[in-house]
N, C-alpha and C positions, 0 to 999 in steps of 0.2 A: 445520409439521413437516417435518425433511429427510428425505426418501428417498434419493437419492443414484442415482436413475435407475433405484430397482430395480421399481417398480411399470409397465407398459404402458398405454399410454394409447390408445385407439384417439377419434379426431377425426375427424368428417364435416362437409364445408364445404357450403353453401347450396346449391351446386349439384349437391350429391349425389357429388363426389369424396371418395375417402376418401385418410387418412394413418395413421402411428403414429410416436409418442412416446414416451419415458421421462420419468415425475415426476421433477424433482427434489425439490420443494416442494410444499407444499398447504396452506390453511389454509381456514377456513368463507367467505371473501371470494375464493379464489383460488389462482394456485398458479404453479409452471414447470415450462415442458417441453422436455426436449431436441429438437429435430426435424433430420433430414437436411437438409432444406429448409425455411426457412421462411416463416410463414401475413405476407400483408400486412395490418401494422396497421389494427387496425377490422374487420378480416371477423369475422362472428359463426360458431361452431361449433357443432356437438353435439360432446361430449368423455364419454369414458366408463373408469371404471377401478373394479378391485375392490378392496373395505378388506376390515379384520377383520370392521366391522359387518355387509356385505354392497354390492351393488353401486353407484354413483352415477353418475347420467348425469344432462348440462342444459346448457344455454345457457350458452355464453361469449364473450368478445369478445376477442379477440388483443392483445399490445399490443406495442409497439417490440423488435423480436428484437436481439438481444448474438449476436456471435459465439463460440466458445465451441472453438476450433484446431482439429483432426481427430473432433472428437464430432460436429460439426455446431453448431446454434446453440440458444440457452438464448433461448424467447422467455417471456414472461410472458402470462397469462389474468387475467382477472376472470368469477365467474361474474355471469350477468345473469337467471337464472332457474335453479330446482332444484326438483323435486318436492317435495313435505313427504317424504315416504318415503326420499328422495336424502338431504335435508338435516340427517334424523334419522339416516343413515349413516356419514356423513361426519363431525357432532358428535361420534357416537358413539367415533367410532375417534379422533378427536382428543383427545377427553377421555380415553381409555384410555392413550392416548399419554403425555398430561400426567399422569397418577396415577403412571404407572409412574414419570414423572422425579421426582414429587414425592416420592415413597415411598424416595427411592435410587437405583434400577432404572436404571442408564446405560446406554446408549446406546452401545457401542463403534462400530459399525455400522447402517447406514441402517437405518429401520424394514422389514420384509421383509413386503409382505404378499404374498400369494401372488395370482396374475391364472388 
């Protein structure tokens, strides 16, 4: 699903530093994120953000960051763990997502959920 950066993403790295991010993407495998700076491919995260269904937090792994000119950089994640409660979240708001396009329902602008 595209956000378009409007969703916050807050990311805690291993060793207990934190960051924040903007979604641009997400789907049940994964997603992107804008960052000021970016994470070194392979560091695993906690990554957390709120849907329509409610909140999802879990394990990620960083992958090859894209530069992306004055936003900072678009790297991409994979999740590598998700609570059932997370994962039943996240589904949730995706398949909402996708009703809405299948029914008609366009999309002028990024999905808005609120953080």
């Amino acid at each position: 699903m595209q956000l378009g950066g409007s969703i916050q993403a807050a990311i805690r790295l291993m060793d207990g530093k934190r960051s924040r991010g903007k979604l641009q993407t997400v789907s049940a495998t994964g997603g992107m994120v804008t960052l000021n700076n970016p994470l070194s491919e392979g560091d695993f995260v906690e990554i957390a953000f709120q849907t329509p269904a409610g909140a999802v937090q879990g394990m990620a792994e960083m992958l090859t960051p894209k530069k992306q000119f004055a936003l900072g950089y678009h790297q991409p994640f994979r999740f590598v763990a998700l609570g059932d409660h997370d994962h039943q979240n996240l589904c949730r708001s995706l398949e909402t997502s996708n009703d809405n396009e299948m029914l008609g329902f366009k999309q002028d602008r990024p999905a808005r959920w609120s953080t």
